[in-house]
C-alpha positions in Angstrom: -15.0 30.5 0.1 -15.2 27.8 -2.4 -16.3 24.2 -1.4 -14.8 22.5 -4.3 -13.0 19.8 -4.1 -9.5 19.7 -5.7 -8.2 16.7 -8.3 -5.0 16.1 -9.3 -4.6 15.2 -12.9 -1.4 14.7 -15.1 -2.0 18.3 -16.4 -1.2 19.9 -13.3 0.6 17.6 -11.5 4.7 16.2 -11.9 5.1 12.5 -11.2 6.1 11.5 -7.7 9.0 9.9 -6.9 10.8 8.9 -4.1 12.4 12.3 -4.1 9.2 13.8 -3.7 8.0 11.8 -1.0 11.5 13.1 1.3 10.8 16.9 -0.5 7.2 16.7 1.2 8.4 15.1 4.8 10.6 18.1 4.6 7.9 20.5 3.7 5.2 19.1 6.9 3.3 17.9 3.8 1.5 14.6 4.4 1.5 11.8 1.7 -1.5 10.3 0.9 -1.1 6.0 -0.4 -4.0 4.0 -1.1 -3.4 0.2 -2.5 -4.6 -0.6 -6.1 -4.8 -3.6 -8.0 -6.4 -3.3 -11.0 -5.9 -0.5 -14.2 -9.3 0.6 -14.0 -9.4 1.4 -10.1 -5.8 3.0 -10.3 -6.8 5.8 -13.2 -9.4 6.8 -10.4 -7.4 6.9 -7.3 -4.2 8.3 -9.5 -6.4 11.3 -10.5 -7.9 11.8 -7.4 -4.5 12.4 -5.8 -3.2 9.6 -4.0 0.8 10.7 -4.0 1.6 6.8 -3.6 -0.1 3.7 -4.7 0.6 0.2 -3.2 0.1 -2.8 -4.9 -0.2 -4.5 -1.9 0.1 -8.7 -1.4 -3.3 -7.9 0.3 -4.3 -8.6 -3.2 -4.2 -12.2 -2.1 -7.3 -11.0 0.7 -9.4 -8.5 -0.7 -8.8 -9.8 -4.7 -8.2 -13.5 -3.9 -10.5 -14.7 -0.9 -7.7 -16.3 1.1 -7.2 -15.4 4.7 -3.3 -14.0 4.8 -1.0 -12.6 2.2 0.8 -15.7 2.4 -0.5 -17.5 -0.5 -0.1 -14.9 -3.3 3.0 -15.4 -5.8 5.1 -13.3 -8.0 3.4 -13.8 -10.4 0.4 -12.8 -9.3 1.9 -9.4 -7.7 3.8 -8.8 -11.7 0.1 -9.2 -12.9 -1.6 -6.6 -10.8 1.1 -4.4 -10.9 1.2 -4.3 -14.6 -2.2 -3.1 -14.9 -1.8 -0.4 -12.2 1.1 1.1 -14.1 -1.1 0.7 -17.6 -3.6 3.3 -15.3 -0.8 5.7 -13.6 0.6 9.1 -15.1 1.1 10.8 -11.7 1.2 8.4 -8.5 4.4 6.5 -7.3 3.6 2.7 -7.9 5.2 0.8 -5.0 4.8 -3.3 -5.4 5.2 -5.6 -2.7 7.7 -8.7 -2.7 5.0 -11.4 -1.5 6.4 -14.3 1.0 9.1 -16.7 -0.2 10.5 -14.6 -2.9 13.1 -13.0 -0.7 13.7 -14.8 2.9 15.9 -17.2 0.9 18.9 -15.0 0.1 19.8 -11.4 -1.0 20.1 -12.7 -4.6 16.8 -14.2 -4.4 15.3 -11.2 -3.4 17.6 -9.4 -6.6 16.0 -12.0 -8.8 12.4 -11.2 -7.3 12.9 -7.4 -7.3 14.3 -7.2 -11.0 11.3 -9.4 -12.5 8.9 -7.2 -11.1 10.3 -3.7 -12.2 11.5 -5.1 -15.4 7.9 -6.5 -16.4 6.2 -4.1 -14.8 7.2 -0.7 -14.9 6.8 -0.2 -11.4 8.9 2.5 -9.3 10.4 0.7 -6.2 9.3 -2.9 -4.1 8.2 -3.1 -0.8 9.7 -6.1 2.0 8.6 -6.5 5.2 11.6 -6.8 8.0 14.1 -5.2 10.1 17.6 -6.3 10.4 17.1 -9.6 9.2 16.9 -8.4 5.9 19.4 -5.6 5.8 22.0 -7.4 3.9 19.0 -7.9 1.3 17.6 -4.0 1.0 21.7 -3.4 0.4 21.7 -5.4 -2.2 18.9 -4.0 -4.1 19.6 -0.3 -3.2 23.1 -1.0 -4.7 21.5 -2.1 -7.7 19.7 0.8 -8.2 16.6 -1.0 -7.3 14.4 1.9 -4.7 13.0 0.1 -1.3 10.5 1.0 0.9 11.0 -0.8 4.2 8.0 -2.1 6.8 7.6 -2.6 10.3 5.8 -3.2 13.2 3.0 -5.6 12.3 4.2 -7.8 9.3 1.4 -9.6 7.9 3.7 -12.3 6.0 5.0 -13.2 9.8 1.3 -13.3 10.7 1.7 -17.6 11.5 4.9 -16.4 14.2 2.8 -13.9 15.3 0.0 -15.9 15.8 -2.5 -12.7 16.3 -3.0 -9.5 14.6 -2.7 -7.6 17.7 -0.5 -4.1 18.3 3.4 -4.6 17.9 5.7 -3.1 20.0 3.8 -2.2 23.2 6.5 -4.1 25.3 10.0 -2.2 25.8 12.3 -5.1 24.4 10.2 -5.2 20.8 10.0 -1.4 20.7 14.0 -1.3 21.5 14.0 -3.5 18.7 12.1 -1.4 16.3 14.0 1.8 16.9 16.7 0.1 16.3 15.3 -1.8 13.0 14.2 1.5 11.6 17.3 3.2 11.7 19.3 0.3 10.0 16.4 0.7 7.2 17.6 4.4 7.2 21.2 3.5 7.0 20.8 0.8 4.4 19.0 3.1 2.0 15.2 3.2 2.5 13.7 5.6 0.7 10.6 5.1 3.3 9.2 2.7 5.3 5.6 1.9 6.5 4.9 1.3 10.3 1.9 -1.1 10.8 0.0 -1.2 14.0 2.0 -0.1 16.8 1.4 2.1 19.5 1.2 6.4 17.9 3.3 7.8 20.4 6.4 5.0 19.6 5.5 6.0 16.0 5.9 9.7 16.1 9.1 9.0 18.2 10.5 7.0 15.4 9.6 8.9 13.1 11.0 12.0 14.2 14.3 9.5 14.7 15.1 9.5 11.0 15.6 11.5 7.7 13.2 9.0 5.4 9.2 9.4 5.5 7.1 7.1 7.2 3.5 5.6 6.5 1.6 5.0 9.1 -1.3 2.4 9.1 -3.0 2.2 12.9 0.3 3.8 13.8 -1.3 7.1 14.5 -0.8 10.8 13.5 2.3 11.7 13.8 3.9 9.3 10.9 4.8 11.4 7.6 1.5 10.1 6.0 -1.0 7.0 6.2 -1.9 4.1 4.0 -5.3 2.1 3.7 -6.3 -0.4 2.1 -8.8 0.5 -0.9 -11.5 -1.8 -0.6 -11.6 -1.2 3.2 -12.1 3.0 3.0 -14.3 2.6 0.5 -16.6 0.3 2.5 -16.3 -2.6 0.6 -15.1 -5.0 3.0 -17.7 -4.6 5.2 -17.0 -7.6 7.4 -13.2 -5.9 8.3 -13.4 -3.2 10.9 -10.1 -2.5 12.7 -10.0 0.9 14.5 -7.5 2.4 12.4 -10.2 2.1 9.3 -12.0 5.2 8.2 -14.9 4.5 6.1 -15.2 7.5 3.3 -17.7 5.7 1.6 -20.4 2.7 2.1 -19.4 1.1 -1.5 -21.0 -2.1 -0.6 -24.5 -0.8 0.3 -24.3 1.0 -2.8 -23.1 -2.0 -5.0 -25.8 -4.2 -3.6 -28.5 -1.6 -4.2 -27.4 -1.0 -8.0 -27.2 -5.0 -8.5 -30.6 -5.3 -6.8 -32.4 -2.6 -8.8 -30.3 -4.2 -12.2 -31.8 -7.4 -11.7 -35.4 -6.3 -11.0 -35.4 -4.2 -14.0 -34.0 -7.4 -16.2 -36.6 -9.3 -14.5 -39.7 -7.3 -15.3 -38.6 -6.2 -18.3 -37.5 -2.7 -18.6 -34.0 -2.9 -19.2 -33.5 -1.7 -21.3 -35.8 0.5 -22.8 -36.1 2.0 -26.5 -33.6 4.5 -25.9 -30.9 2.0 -24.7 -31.9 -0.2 -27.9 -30.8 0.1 -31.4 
């Protein structure tokens, strides 16, 4: 039996949409999403297979420094999002709406949502909430605009939560979220991820509803998972939640290669006569 690893490339592969992502929850097939930020990083992950890419407003930690989505802007997300699409022929880009562009008002939100797929090319936005922003994810589904719904742990809430801890382990919040997740379903979600709350009240809501979900430390039983980039590749090496599989040690390998780089420039054999004209 062969041990080869199988890509996915344009050549063999039809785009994904949000039709495909309900076609494989259908079909017991698991969707792979991965966040990207940058043109050169998506080419790699699109033809590798990832079925959705996020442009996440974790940008603002893992591209910016700061400590919580909050401080990213729209502009910022249109930015990395443009140069994700510039590297996707396959994947599904998903951006996120980052904090203060749609809490206002449902037209707010319109405003936000049309900027970014207008300038962007993207596929569909991303908003974290439950029924508090119903009237909202109506108002871009009517406009043709796709949404993929989050709950559970909401990072942009992060200052009311005060803690990064599960969601949902106590009855009257996990009431709350079978309920949220079905108005998302009812409002026109075409998914909706499920951050940080206990597996088994995943796999129950997720068997609740029609729409995939994504799971991130929500357990198994979600219609597919999402990570972070920098954090499965090892990169982050100073964030290690549970729910984080490392499939690579980036960093280690980074350093070494920067290490070696600099001796080389140092003592003078970098580069050498072939690398010279």
């Amino acid at each position: 039996m062969s041990t080869q690893t199988t890509s996915l490339t344009a050549k063999d592969a039809r785009p994904v949409t949000t039709q495909t992502l309900l076609e494989m929850r259908e079909a017991g097939t698991r969707i792979a999403m991965l966040t990207a930020y940058d043109y050169t990083s998506a080419r790699i992950l699109d033809a590798s297979g990832a079925d959705v890419l996020l442009v996440g407003d974790s940008a603002s930690n893992v591209m910016a420094g700061h400590e919580t989505t909050l401080p990213i802007t729209l502009d910022h997300m249109i930015y990395h999002a443009q140069c994700v699409v510039r590297g996707v022929q396959r994947a599904l880009v998903v951006v996120d709406l980052p904090f203060g562009t749609y809490q206002g008002s449902s037209r707010e939100a319109l405003r936000s949502a049309i900027r970014v797929m207008k300038e962007t090319g993207a596929h569909a936005i991303k908003l974290e909430g439950g029924e508090r922003v119903v009237e909202t994810i109506d108002r871009l589904v009517t406009s043709g605009i796709p949404v993929m719904g989050h709950l559970g742990l909401t990072p942009q809430s992060i200052y009311k939560f005060g803690t990064y801890k599960v969601r949902a382990r106590e009855d009257e919040e996990a009431d709350q979220l079978r309920a949220d997740i079905k108005r998302l379903e009812e409002v026109g979600c075409f998914s909706v991820v499920l951050e940080k709350i206990p597996a088994a009240l995943a796999t129950e809501v997720t068997e609740s509803v029609s729409i995939p979900t994504i799971g991130i430390g929500a357990g198994g039983g979600t219609s597919g998972q999402v990570l972070v980039t920098h954090d499965m590749l090892g990169l982050t090496v100073d964030f290690n939640p549970r729910f984080v599989r490392h499939y690579a040690s980036l960093a280690e390998t980074v350093t070494g290669a920067v290490q070696q780089y600099v001796q080389d420039v140092r003592d003078g054999t970098f580069p050498d006569e072939s690398e010279s004209y």
